[in-house]
C-alpha positions as CSV (number, residue, x, y, z in Angstrom):
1,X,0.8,7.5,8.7
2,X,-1.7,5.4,11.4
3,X,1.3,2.7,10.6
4,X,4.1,5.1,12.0
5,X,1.8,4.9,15.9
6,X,-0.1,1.7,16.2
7,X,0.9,1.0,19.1
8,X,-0.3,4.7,20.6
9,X,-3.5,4.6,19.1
10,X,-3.8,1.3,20.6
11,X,-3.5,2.7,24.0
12,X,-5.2,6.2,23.4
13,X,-8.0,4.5,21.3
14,X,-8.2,0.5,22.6
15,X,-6.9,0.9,26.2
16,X,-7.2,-2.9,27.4
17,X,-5.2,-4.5,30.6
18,X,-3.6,-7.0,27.9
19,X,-1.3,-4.7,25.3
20,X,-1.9,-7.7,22.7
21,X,-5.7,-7.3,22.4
22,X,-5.2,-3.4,22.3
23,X,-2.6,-3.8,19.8
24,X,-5.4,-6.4,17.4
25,X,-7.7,-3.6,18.3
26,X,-5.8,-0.8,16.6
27,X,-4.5,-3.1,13.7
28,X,-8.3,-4.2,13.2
29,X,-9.1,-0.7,12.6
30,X,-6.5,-0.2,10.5
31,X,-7.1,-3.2,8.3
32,X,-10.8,-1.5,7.6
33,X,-9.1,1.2,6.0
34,X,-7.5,-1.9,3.5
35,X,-11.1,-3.8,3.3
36,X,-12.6,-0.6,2.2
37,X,-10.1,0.0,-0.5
38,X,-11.6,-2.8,-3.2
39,X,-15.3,-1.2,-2.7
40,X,-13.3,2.2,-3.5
41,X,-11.4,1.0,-6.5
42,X,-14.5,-0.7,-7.8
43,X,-17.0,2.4,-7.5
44,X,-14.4,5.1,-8.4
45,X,-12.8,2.6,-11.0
46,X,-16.5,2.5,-12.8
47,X,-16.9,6.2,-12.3
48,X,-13.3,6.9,-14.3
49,X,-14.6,4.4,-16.9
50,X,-17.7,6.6,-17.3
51,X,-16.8,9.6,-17.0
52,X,-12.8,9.9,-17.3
53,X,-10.0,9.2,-15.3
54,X,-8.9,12.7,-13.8
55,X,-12.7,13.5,-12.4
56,X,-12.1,10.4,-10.2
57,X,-8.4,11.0,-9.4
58,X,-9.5,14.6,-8.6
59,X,-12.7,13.6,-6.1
60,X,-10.2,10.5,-4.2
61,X,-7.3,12.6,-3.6
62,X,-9.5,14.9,-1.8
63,X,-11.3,12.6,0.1
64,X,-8.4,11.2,1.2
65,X,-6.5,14.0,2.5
66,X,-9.2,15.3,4.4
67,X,-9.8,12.1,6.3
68,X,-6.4,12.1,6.6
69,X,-6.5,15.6,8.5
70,X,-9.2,14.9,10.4
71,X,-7.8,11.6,12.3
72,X,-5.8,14.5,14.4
73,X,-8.9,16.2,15.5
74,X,-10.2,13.3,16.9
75,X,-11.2,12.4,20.6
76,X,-9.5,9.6,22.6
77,X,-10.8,7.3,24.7
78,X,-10.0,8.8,28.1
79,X,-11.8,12.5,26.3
80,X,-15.6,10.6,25.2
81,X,-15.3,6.9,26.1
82,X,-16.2,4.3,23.1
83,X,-17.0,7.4,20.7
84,X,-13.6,7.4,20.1
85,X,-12.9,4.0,18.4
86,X,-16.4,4.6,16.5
87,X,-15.1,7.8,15.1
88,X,-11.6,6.5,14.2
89,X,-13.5,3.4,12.4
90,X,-15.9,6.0,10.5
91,X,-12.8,8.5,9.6
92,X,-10.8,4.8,8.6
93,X,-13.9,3.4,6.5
94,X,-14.1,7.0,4.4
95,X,-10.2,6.9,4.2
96,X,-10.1,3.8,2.5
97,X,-12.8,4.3,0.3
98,X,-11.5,7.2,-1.4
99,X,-8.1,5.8,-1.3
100,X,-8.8,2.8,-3.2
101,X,-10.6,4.8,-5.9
102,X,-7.0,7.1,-5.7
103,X,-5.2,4.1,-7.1
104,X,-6.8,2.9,-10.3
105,X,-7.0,5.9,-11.6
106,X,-3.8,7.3,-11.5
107,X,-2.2,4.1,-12.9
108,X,-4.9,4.0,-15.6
109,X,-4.1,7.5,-16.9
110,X,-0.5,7.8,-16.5
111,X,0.3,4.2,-18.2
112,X,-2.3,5.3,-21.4
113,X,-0.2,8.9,-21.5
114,X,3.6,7.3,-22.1
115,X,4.8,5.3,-24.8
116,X,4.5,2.0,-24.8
117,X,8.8,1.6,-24.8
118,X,8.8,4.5,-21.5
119,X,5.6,2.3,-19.2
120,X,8.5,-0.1,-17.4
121,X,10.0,3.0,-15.8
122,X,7.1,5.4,-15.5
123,X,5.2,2.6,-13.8
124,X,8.1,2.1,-10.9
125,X,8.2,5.7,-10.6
126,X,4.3,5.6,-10.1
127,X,4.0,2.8,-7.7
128,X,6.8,4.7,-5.4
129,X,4.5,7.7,-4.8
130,X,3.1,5.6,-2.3
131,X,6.6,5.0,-0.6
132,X,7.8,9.1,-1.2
133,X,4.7,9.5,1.1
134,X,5.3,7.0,3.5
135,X,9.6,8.6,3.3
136,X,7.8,11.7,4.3
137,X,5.6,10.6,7.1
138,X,8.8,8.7,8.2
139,X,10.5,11.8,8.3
140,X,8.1,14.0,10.1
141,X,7.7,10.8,12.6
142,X,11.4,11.1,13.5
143,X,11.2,15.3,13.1
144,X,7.9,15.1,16.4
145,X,9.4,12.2,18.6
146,X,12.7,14.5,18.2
147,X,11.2,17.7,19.1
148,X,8.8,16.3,21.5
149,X,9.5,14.4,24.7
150,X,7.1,11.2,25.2
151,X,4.1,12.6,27.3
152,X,4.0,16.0,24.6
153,X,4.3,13.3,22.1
154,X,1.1,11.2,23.2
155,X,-0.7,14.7,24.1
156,X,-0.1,16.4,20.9
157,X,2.7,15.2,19.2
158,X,0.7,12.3,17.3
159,X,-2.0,14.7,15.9
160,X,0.7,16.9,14.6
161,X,1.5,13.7,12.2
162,X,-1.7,13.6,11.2
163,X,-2.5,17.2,10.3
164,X,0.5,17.1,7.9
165,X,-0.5,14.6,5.9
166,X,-2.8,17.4,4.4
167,X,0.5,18.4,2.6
168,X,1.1,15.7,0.6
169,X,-2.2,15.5,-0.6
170,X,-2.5,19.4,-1.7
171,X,0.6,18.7,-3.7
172,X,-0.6,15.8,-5.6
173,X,-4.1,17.5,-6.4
174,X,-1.9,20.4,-7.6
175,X,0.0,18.2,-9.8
176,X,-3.5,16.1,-10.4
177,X,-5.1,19.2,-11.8
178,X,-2.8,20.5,-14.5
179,X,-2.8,16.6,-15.9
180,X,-4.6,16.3,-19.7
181,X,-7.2,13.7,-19.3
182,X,-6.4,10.3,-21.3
183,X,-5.9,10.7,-25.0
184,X,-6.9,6.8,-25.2
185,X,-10.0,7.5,-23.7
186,X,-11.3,10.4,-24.6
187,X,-10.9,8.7,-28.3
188,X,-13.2,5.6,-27.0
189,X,-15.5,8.5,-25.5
190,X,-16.1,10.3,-28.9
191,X,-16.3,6.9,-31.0
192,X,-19.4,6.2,-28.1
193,X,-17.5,2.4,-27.0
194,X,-17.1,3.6,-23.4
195,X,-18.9,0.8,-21.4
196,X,-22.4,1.8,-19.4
197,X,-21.1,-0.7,-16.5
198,X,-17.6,-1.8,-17.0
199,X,-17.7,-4.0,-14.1
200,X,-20.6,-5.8,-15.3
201,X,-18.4,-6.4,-18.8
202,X,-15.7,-7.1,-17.3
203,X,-17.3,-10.2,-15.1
204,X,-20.0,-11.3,-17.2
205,X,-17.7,-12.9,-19.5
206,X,-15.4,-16.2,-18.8
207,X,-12.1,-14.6,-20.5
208,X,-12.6,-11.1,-18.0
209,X,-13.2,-13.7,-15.5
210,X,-10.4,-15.5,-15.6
211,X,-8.5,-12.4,-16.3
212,X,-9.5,-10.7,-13.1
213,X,-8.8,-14.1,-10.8
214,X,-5.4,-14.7,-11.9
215,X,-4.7,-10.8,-11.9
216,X,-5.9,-10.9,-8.1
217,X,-3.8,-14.2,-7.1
218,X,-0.9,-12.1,-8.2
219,X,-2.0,-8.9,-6.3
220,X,-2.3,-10.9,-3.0
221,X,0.6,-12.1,-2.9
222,X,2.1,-8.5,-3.5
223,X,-0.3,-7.2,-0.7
224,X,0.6,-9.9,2.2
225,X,4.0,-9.9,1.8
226,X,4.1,-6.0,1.7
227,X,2.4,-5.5,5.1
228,X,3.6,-8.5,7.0
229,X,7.3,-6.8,5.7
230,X,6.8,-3.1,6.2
231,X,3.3,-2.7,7.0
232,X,4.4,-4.5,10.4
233,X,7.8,-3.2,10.7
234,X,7.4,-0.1,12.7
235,X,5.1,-2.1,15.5
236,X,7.9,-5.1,15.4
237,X,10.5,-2.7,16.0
238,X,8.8,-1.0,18.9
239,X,7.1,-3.8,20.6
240,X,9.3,-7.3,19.6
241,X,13.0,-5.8,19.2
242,X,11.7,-3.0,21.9
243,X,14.4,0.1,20.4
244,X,13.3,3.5,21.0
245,X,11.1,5.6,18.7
246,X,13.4,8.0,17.0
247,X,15.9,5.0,16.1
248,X,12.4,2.9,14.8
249,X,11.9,6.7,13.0
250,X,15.3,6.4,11.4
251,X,14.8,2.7,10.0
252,X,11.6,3.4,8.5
253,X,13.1,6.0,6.7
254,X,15.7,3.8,5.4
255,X,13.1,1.0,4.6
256,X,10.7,3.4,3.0
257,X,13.8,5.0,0.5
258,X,14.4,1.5,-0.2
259,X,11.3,0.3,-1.4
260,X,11.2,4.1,-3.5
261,X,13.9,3.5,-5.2
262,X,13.5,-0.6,-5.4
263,X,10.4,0.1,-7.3
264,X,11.3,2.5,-9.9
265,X,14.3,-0.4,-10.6
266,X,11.9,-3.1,-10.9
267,X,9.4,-0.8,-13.2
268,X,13.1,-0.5,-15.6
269,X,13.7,-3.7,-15.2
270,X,10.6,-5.1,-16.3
271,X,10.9,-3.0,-19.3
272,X,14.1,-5.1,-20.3
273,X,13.3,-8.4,-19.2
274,X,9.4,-8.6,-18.6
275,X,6.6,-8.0,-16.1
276,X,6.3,-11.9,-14.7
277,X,10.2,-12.6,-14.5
278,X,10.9,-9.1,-12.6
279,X,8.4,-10.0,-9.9
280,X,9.3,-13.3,-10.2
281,X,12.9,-12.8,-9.3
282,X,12.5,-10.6,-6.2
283,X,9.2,-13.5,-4.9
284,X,12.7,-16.0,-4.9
285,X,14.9,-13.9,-3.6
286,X,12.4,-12.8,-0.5
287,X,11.9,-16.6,-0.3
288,X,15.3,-17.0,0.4
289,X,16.3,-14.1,2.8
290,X,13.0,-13.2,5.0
291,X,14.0,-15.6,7.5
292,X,17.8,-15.0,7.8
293,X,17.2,-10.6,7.6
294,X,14.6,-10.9,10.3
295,X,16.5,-12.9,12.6
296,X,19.4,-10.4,12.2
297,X,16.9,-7.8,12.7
298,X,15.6,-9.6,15.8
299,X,19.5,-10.0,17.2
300,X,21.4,-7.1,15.8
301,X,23.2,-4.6,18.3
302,X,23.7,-1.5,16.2
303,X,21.3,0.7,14.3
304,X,24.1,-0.2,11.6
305,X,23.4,-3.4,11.3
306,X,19.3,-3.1,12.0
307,X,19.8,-0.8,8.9
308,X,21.5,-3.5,6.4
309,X,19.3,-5.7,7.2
310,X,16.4,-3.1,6.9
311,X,17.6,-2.7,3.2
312,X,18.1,-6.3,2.4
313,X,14.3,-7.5,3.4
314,X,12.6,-4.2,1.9
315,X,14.1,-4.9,-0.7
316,X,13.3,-8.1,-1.4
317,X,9.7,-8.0,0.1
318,X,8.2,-5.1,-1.3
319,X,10.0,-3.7,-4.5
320,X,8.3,-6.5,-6.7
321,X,5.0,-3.5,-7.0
322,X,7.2,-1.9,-9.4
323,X,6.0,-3.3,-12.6
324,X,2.1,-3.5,-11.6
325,X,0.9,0.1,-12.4
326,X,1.7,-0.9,-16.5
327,X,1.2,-4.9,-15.6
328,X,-2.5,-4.0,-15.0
329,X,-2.9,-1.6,-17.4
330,X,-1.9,-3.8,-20.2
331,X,-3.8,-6.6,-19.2
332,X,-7.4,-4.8,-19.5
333,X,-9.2,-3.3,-22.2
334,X,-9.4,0.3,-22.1
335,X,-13.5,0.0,-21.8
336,X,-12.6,-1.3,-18.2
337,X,-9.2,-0.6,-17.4
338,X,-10.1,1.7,-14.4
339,X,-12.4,-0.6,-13.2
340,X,-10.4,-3.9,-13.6
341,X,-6.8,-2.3,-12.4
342,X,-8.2,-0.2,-9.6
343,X,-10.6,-3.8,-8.0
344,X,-7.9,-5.9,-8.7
345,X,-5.1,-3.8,-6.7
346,X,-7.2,-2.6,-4.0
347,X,-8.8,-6.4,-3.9
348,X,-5.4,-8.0,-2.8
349,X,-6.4,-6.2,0.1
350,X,-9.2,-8.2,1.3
351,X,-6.4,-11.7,2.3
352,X,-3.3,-9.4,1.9
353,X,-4.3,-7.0,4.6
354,X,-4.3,-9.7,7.4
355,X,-0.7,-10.3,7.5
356,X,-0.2,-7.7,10.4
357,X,-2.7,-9.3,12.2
358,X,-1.9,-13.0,11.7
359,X,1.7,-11.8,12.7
360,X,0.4,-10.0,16.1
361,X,-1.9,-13.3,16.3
362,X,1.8,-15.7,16.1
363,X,3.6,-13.3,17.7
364,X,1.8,-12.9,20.9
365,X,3.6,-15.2,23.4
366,X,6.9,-13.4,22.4
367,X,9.1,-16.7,21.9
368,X,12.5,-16.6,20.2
369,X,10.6,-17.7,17.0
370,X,9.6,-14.2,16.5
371,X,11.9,-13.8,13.0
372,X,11.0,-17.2,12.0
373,X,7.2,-16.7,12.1
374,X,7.6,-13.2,10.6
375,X,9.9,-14.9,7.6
376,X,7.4,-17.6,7.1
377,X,5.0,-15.1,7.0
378,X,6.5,-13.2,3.9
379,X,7.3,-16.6,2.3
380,X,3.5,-17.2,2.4
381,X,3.5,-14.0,0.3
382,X,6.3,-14.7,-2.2
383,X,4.9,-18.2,-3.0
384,X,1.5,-16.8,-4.0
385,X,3.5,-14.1,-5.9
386,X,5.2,-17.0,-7.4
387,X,2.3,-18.4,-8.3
388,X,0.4,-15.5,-10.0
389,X,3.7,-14.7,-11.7
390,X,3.1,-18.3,-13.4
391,X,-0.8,-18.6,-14.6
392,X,-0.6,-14.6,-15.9
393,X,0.8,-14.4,-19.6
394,X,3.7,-11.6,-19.8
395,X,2.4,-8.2,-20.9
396,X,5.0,-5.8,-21.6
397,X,4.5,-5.9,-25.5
398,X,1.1,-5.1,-25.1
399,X,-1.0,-2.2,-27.1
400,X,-2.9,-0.6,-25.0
401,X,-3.5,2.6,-27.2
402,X,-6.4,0.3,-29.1
């Protein structure tokens, strides 16, 4: 949602004569949110590892919502002065704690519920949640900048994006609830074999070790080529190609279904061909087009032709998460599979995150480099992708069940 109006609550927030500070202001305080996700994953990771996976789901999705809700109540700067960045940072730290914990668990369970021949296509169907939720918050982004005319928008029409995102969350803890808890570890939990500190299992041997660095090589790569792509896309839209909000509105939309439906493909996919040569395939092929899709981007005269290219780099860029959800289930024993596949995700975070703010950082003197910084940037991504793709064995066949 904070994605959708950076660059408001960089003026409403961060006010600063120079737009670019305000603008690494806001992003900072976003990229908390990311930081705090691994300390999430990792407590509420060990807590489903404990004491089961829906418990944890169940505590994180509300959490999560009602920071969510909350971030509309909030102050601005011109209401209380410098409370209002401090209480945005505290609402953004407690967001991304329970939202990392959110994660892990719902992979952990869903993937230990299917069959084995079914986790491909249950895992891209997984991994989109995330994108049906940003499709939403796109939509009711275009819905209040329609409705809305600019000063009604930065007076109330902002917080009206926020409160909504209560939705959402209600419907997943709905959904959460009526969910059996894991058959595979409810068996570990009667046989006694659930760990007392997974985490401390899961590092204090050199095999977990290794494990857990190559699993997080491939996860940064996934993380910083995801947000320099469409983690920065509405803020290059508004600010670099300058186009007005309800057209930035319509391309997210388009960009978010994109990456929905890319990610369920890449989940199938990787059920035919394999986990490493899915994600592989799409590191190349973002290798290949980042630079030529954002300098259409940057120079196309249409919303027609912003919207092909829209499709081409989401695409590309972001619909290698598909496969993850069953990738790191099946790489982790089920004595620490919340714990491993909730730090390992959420830990991409801690380099991946930074790609919105390096871009800002490159992007600042507004040169006609613009798309080939932003393509570099996601070929920084796709090469570490490439790289964890390489040193992590293929797990599809995997029996996680034992």
């Amino acid at each position: 949602m904070m994605l959708l109006v950076i660059p408001l609550i960089s003026i409403l927030f961060f006010p600063a004569e120079d737009p670019t500070f305000s603008l690494l202001a806001t992003f900072a305080a976003y990229i908390i949110t990311l930081i705090m996700r691994p300390f999430g994953g990792a407590f509420f990771g060990n807590f489903g590892d404990k004491h089961g996976r829906k418990k944890a789901m169940m505590i994180t999705i509300i959490g999560f919502s009602g920071a969510t809700f909350a971030t509309g109540l909030l102050p601005t700067w011109q209401m209380v002065g410098i409370m209002a960045p401090i209480l945005l940072i505290g609402l953004r730290f407690m967001q991304g704690f329970f939202a990392g914990g959110e994660w892990g668990s719902g992979a952990v369970i869903t993937m230990e519920t299917v069959p084995k021949e079914k986790r491909g296509i249950l895992s891209g169907f997984l991994q989109s949640g995330f994108n049906f939720g940003f499709v939403i918050a796109s939509v009711v982004f275009f819905g209040v900048v329609s409705i809305f005319s600019e000063k009604e928008f930065i007076e109330i029409g902002w917080r009206i994006m926020f409160f909504t995102g209560i939705i959402p969350g209600l419907v997943a803890l709905f959904v959460r609830f009526r969910m059996n808890e894991s058959e595979v570890w409810l068996k570990k939990q009667i046989q006694r074999k659930t760990e007392k500190s997974p985490l401390k299992k899961l590092l204090s041997s050199k095999d977990g070790r290794k494990k857990f660095i190559f699993s997080l090589i491939l996860m940064t790569g996934l993380m910083y080529a995801y947000y320099t792509s469409i983690g920065f896309y509405p803020t290059f839209l508004q600010n670099y190609v300058e186009i007005e909000k309800s057209q930035v509105s319509l391309l997210m939309i388009v960009g978010t279904t994109t990456s929905l439906f890319g990610q369920i493909f890449t989940g199938y996919l990787s059920q035919r061909i394999g986990r490493r040569k899915t994600i592989a395939f799409f590191a190349i092929a973002a290798i290949a087009l980042a630079i030529p899709t954002f300098y259409g981007l940057y120079n196309a005269q249409s919303v027609y032709e912003r919207a092909t290219y829209t499709i081409i780099l989401i695409f590309v860029a972001t619909t290698g998460f598909g496969p993850i959800p069953a990738f790191l289930s099946e790489r982790f024993p089920t004595e620490v599979r919340n714990s491993a596949s909730g730090l390992i995700y959420n830990g991409g975070l801690i380099f991946g995150s930074w790609a919105p703010l390096i871009a800002v950082t490159m992007l600042s003197k507004g040169t006609e480099w613009i798309p080939i910084l932003l393509g570099m940037n996601v070929i920084i991504g796709s090469i570490i992708i490439l790289i964890g793709a390489k040193i992590n064995p293929e797990t599809r066949d995997v029996d996680i069940t034992i």
